[in-house]
Structure formats: C-alpha cells, structure tokens
N, C-alpha and C positions, 0 to 999 in steps of 0.2 A: 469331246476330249475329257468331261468329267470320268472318273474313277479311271480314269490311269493315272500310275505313280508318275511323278515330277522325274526329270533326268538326273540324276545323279553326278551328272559333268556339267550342267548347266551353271553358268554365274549368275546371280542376282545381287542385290545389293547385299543381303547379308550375307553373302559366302565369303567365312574366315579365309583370305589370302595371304594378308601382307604381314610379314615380321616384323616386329619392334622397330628396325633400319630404317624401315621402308614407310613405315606408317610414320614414322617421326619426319620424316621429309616433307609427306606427303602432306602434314598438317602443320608444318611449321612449327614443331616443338621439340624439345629435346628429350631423348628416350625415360632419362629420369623422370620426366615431369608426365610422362605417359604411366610407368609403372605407378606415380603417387597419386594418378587420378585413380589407376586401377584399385589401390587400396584404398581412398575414399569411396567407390562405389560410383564414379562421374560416369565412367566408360568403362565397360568390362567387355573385354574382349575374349573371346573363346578358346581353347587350351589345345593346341597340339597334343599326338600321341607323350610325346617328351616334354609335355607340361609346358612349354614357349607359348607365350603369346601369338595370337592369329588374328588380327584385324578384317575387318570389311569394309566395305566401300563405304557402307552406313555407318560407323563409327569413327571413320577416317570424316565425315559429317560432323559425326556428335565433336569430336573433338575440336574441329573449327569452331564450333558452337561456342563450346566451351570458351575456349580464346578468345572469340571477338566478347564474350558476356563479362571475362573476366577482365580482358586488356582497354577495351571501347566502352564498356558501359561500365566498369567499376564493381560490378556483383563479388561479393567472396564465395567463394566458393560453396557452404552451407548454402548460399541461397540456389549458385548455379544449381547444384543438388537436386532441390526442391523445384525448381522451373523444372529439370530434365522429369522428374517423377510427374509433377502435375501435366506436361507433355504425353508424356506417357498415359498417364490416364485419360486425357481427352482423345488419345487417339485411339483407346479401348475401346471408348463408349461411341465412340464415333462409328467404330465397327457393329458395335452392338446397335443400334440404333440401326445402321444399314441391315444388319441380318432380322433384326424383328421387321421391320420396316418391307422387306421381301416376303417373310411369311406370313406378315397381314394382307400383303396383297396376294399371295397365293391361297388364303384361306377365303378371302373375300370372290377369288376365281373360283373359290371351291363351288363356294356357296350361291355362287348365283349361277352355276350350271345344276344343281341339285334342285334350286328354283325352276329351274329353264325345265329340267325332267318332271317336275311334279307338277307343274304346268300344262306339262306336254301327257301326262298319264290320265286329266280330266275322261272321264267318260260322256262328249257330249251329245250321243245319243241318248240317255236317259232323261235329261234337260237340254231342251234346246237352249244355248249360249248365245245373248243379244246385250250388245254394248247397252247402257240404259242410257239415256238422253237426257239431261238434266233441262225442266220445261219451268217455264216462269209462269204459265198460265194459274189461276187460283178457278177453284173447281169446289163452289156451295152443295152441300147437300143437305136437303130438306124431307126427313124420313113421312111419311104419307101414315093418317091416325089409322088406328084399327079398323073402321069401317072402311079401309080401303077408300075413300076419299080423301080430299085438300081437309085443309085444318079448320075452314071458311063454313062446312056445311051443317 
C-alpha cells in the first residue's frame, strides 16, 4: 500500500470536523473558553474555507486534557501550555527514534547481505578453504647443527 495517496474522505483522528457547537459539548466546555484556549495557543484548531473553527477528534482530547489538568489537578494554564509542548516533543522524538531506529536495522540488513555476497564471491579454487582447528598440543622444535647431526656429537 506504500506510495499510494491517503483517501481524501477518510476520518482519522485529526480530521478537522466539528464546530465550535459541537466541540464544546463534546469536551464539556463553553465555546468562550474554547476560543480563549485557541488564543493562548492550548488547542488550535484548524480553519474552515470561512475562517470558523474545525475541531478533531484529537483536539476534542487535548481539550479534556486541558480540563481535567486545569480543574483535577490545579495547573494554570502557562503550565498546561508547557506540559502540552513538552507532550508534543516527546512524541516527535519518539517518532524519530522509531524512524532512525528502522533505518539502522535496514542498513544493518544492508550490510550483512553485502557480507553474505563478498563471502560468497571467495575464489576457493585458488586456496583450498579448511576451517582451522584450534589444537592444544605444544610442538618443540630442535633445529639439527650444521653438520647435519644432534647437538651431542
């Protein structure tokens, strides 16, 4: 399926759908308090041809986020901010990590078929090829004097 385009009618989670109405229901907040996350930069939701807000599934998320951090745990909002950005960045590197992570194991495939070839291109008729045997025996040798006799005569 790689290098075909995506559907263009497809939902995913980030397909801008819902309006301002809709999204506010959906997250349990009031449309004001949607437009003033949108001007802090909490949630930005994507822009219709007429400029209206268009939420996703995924931001109709962030925004609960937002809610239970600000209402459950007490964060003000600078910090919510800052959680959603540092979110954001581990979820980058998280990416990145998996994409280097795939092309170290593709290069590491690369490389041990180019081993396997250069292995396999040996010419073992010109040397005979024989595993060597590693031997524990000890082996003296005692070079014989110039007269071709022991050392003794």
């Amino acid at each position: 399926m790689e290098g075909r385009g995506r559907n263009p009618y497809e939902l995913t989670d980030e397909t801008p759908v819902y309006v301002i109405s809709v999204a506010a229901q959906l997250s349990g907040l009031h449309p004001q308090t949607l437009r003033q996350y949108d001007r802090l930069g909490l949630v930005s939701p994507d822009r219709a041809a007429g400029r209206g807000r268009r939420y996703s599934a995924r931001d109709i998320q962030l925004l609960r986020q937002v809610q239970q951090l600000s209402q459950d745990e007490g964060v003000n909002l600078a910090g919510i901010k800052r959680i959603i950005e540092l979110q954001s960045q581990v979820s980058a590197m998280e990416q990145r990590i998996a994409e280097l992570s795939a092309a170290l194991d593709g290069a590491a495939a690369t490389m041990r078929q180019r081993e396997a070839q250069v292995h396999a291109s040996y010419r073992r008729d010109l040397v005979p090829y024989q595993e060597v045997q590693q031997a524990s025996a000890l082996v003296v040798w005692r070079p014989k004097n110039k007269r071709g006799q022991g050392a003794g005569e």
